[in-house]
Every structure is written in structure tokens, then in C-alpha cells.
N, C-alpha and C positions, 0 to 999 in steps of 0.2 A: 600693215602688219595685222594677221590676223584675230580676233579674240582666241588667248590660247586655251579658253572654257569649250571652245566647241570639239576638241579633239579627247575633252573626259563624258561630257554627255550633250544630247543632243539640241541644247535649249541654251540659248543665249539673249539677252537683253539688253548689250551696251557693245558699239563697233567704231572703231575711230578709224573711219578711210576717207581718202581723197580730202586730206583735211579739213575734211568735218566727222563731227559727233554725229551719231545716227542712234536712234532709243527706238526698240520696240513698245508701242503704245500699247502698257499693259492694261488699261481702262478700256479696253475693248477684244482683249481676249476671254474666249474660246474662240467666238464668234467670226473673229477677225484677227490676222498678221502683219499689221500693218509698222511701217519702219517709217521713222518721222524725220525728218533732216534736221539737225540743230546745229544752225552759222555759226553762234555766238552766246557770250555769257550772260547775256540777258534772256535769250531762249532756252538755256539751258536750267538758268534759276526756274524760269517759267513752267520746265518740264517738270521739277522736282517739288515745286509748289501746288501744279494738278496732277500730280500722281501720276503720269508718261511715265516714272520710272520708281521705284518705292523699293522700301528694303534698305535697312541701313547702311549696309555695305557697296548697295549700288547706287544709292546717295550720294557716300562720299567719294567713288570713280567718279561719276559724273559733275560732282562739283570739281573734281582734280581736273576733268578735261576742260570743262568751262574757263577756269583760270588758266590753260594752255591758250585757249581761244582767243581769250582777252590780249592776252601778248603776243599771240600771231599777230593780231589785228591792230596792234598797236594803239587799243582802250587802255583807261587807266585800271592798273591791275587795282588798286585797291581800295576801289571802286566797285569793281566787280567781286573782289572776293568779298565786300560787304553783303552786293544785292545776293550772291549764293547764300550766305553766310546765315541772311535773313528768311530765308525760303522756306525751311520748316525747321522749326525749335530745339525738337525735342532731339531726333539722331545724334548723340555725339560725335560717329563717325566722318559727318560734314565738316565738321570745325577741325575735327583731327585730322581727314585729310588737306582742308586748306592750311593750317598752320604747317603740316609737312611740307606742303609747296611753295607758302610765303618763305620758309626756313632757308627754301637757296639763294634768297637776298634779292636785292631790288635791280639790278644790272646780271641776274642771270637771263639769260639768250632765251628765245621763245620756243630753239627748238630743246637745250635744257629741261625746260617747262613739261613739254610734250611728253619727253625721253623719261621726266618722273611721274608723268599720269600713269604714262602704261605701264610703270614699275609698279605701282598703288595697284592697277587692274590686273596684273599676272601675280603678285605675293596676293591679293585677297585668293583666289584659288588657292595658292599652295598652303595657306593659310584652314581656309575648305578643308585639303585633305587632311590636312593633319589632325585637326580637329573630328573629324570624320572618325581618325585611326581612333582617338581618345576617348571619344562617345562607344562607339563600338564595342570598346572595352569594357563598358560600365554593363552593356546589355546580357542579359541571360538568353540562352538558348530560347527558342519558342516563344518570343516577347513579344504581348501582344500592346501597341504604342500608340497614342493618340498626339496630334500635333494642333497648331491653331496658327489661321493667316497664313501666309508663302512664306517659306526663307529657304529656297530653294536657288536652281539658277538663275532663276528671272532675278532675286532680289540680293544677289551678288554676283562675285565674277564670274563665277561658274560653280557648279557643283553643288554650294548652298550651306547652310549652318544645321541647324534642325533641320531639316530635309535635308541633307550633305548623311547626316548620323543617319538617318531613316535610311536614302539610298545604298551608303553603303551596307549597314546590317541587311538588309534587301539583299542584294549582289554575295553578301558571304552567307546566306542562306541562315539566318539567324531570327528573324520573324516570321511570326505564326499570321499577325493582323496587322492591318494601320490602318486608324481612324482618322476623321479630319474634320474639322470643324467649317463649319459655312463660311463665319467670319465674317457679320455684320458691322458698318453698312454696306464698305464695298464689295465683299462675297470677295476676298482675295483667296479665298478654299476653297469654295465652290468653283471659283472660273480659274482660280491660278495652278493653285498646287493639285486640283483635281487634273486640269491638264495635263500639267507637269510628270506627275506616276502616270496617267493614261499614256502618256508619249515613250514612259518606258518601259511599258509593261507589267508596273508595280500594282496587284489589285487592292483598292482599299475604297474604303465604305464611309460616306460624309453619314455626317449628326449637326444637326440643328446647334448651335452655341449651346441653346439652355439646356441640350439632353447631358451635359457632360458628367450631374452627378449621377443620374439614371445608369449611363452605360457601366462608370465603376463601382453602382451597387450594385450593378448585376457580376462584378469580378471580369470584367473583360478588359482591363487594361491594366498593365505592369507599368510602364511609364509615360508620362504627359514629357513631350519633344518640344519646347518651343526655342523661339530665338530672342534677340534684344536688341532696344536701340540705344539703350545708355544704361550702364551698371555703375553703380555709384559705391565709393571704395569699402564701406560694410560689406556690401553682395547685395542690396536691395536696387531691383531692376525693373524697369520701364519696357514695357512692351505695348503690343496691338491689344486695345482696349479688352478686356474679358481672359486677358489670363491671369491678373489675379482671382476669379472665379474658380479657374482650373487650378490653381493651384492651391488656393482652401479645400476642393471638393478633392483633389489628392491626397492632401494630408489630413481630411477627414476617414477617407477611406484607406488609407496606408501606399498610396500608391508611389509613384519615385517621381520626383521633379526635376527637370535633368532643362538648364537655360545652356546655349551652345553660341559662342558668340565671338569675332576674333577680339583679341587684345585690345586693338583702339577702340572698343565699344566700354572700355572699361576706363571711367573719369577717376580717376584719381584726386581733383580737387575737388568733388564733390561727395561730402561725407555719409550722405545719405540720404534714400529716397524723396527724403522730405525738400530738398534743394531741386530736383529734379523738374524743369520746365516741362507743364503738360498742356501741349498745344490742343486747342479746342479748334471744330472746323463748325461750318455751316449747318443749321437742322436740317435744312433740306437732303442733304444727306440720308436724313434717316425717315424722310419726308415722301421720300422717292425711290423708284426702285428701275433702274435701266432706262431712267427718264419718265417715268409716269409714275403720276402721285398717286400713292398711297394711303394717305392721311389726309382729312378734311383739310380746304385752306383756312390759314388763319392757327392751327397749332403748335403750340409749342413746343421746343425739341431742347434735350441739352446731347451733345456731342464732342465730349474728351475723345479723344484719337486713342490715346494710350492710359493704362492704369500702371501703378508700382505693387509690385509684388513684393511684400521684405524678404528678406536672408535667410527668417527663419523658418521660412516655408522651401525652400529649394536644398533639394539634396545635393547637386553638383553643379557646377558654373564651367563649363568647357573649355577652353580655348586652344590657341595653337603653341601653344606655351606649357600646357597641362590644366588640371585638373583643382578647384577648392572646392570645399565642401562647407558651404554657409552655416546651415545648419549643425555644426559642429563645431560655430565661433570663427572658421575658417574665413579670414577677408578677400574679397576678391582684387584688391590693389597688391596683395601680394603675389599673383602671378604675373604684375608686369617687372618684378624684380628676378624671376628665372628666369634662367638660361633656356633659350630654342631648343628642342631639340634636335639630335645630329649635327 
């Protein structure tokens, strides 16, 4: 069956054929298109623990297929959904989708397993759009939007969260600008989402991380787009490290805060940011740059992956559900008790 993201835009990141998992290896785009074979749930942990595949939504596909994998192959599933489980911390959406698939019980059939991956990977899209219609909403005519890190199609099913709202306001002729941040250390702006608009025509203009308050004193940005990997039930949320930055230098300068992100990004048992596991990686990371260091040896580096942004800096929380507004007192565990719309 095919990814059904490639018949909304042209970019896709995760393909379940010939029963295996296939990840575009996004640690080496622009550069390179390369498509990785993934057997099993050990390689798929593996993929999502070196960044093969990022983005919290395409996280948790990928840990859905992995535990499909495990029960083709007749591994112990739970087992494997631990070694996923453990892969990276911070995403919510990991755990939520493994618990949606532990949920069909221990004697459900592998190809059951399967038949609920690719339901998780075609609702994250429809998910996308809707979300998309709802962000849209929010934007004024001639808005000119800054975004930080991918959360485009590579880092969901298709279409994207903050870049899903960016493209379609794009497409319905509603922006004037889109900015984008580098997104140190792995430049996922620079090599991802700068791709991503370049492949569809979308013109927009990278800034350095630390230009972000620069650009909004000079008045060139109406809203900062970003996305999230775990919203905790106040509205205080986890992201790609440096948007909490963006979001102080927004509401220093009045600008709009708009987190875009589907439902299962939003933890409910967790009360607030302060609970929020923030996984640390390697300094080298920040040590290096495309494989050649940067920094004298022997330096030391500190490397949080993600920062919390609180509640009371975010004007809207988006989802495929509707619409809260933090900053208003608005909780975001209250959108997972409305009703879908349609």
C-alpha cells in the first residue's frame, strides 16, 4: 500500500512495502535520497534513536511499524515495544502510539498489528489537514511567519504540523514571507524544511537561530509556526531546543505564538512542563558540523535536544480536534475531550 502523503505533496519519509519498513535517511539530506531498509524492531528503534527518521509524529509511525515487525517475525512483542519505547524520551507520540497498538491485546494476529500501523500513518495525515484548515484560520492576510526545525512531511505522515499551516496558507495565497531558522546542531532548516519549500516552490529566507529577535525588531514577522513533541495538560510544551527563545522574543515583541501539533502530542498525565523528560544527546554534536570538528578537542559541550516553552507565552495550541489558547488560562488537555470535527 502506498504512503497515502505522496498524493498531497511531494515529500515523503516513511514506506511500509514488501514487508519491510523503508525510512528516508534524513541525516543526509539535501545532499542525498537515500532509503534505508528496516527488517525489524530493533532496527527500527535504531533508526529513531540516530535520527534516520525525527519528528514526532513520524516517530510514533515508525515505532507502530516496528512493533508490526516484531510480530511478523514472531520476536517478543514486549520486548520490543520496550527497546522502541526507550529510543528517544522525550516524544510523547512514541509511547502513544505503542500503547494504541499494545491496546489490541497480546493474541492479536501480526497482520491486525500491520493493518493498525497504517491506520496511525494515513489518520496522522488527515490529522495534518485538518490542523492545517485550523492554523489557517488563525493567519491574517499578508502574514509574514517564521517557523524553527522540520515539522513538515519528512517529520510526519505527510503534509506536516507547522509546515502543514505554513503550506497550506502558501497554497491559499495568504502569505506575504516565511522565515526559517538553521536549527542547530543538526540544521534540520537548513537541510530539511529549506528543502522541503524549495521542492514546492515555497520561497523563503533562512536566519541564523540567534537572528530571531533581530528579525522581529525590525517588524517582519506576524507569527513564530512551530510544532511539538509533548504538550503537557496546562499548555506548557516541549519542543526542538531554541524555541523557547522564540517564543520570549515573540511576546517581547508582540508577535503571535501559534504550537501546531495532533492530539496524541498532548500528555494528559502530565501536569506540566516541569514533568517533561528532556533528553540530552552527545556534545559532539555541537562539536561538529557534517562530520568535521569545529571546536578544539577536549571541549566541553552541554546538549538538551529540546527546551519547554510554558502556556503563558503561546497564543494558540492547534490540533486536529480545534483550537486552545494558553495564554488565556485555556488548558490544552481540554481539546482531547472535543469532539473531531465532521
Amino acid at each position: 500500500m502506498p504512503n497515502p502523503a505522496a498524493s498531497t505533496v511531494g515529500v515523503e519519509a516513511i514506506r511500509f512495502v514488501d514487508g519491510a519498513l523503508q525510512l528516508l535517511d534524513q541525516r543526509r539530506l539535501p545532499l542525498e535520497e537515500r532509503w534505508l531498509h528496516i527488517p525489524d524492531a530493533p532496527a527500527a528503534a535504531q533508526a529513531i534513536h540516530d535520527m534516520v527518521v525525527r519528528g514526532a509524529p513520524a516517530i510514533g509511525i515508525t515505532a507502530a511499524y516496528g512493533l508490526a515487525l516484531a510480530a511478523l517475525q514472531g520476536e517478543d512483542r514486549a520486548a520490543a515495544a520496550a527497546r522502541l519505547a526507550a529510543s528517544r524520551p522525550t516524544a510523547v507520540n512514541l509511547h502513544w502510539a505503542l500503547t494504541r497498538m499494545q491496546g489490541l491485546g497480546a493474541q492479536a494476529s501480526p497482520e491486525r498489528l500491520l493493518e493498525e500501523a497504517r491506520a496511525i500513518h494515513a489518520e496522522d495525515l488527515a490529522q495534518n489537514l485538518r490542523m492545517a484548515t485550523e492554523g489557517v484560520g488563525l493567519i491574517g492576510e499578508g502574514a509574514r511567519v517564521l517557523t524553527h526545525c522540520n515539522t513538515g512531511a519528512l517529520a510526519t505522515g505527510g503534509h506536516g504540523t507547522a509546515l502543514g499551516v505554513i503550506r497550506s496558507a502558501w497554497r491559499a495565497g495568504r502569505l506575504q514571507a516565511v522565515y526559517h531558522t538553521e536549527t542547530r546542531p543538526w540544521l534540520q532548516g537548513a537541510r530539511l524544511t529549506a528543502w522541503e519549500l524549495a521542492s514546492e516552490g515555497i520561497p523563503a529566507t533562512m536566519i541564523a537561530d540567534a537572528a530571531c529577535a533581530q528579525l522581529m525588531a525590525e517588524g517582519q514577522v506576524d507569527w513564530v509556526i512551530v510544532g511539538a513533541d509533548r504538550i503537557a495538560a496546562n499548555g506548557d510544551t516541549a519542543n526542538k531546543i531554541g524555541t523557547r527563545t522564540l517564543a520570549e522574543c515573540a511576546h517581547a515583541y508582540g508577535v503571535g505564538f501559534m504550537v501546531v501539533a495532533p492530539s496524541g502530542t498532548i500528555d494528559a498525565q502530565c501536569p506540566d512542563g516541569s514533568r517533561i523528560p528532556i533528553e540530552s544527546r552527545s556534545g559532539d554534536e555541537l562539536c561538529t558540523l557534517a562530520g568535521h570538528r569545529v571546536a578544539p578537542e577536549g571541549c566541553a559541550a552541554w546538549n538538551p535536544v529540546f527546551d519547554v516553552t510554558p502556556a503563558a507565552r503561546i497564543d494558540a495550541i492547534v490540533c486536529e480536534r480545534g483550537v486552545a489558547r494558553p495564554k488565556q488560562g485555556d488548558r490544552a488537555s481540554r481539546l482531547l475531550d472535543e469532539a473531531l470535527p465532521g
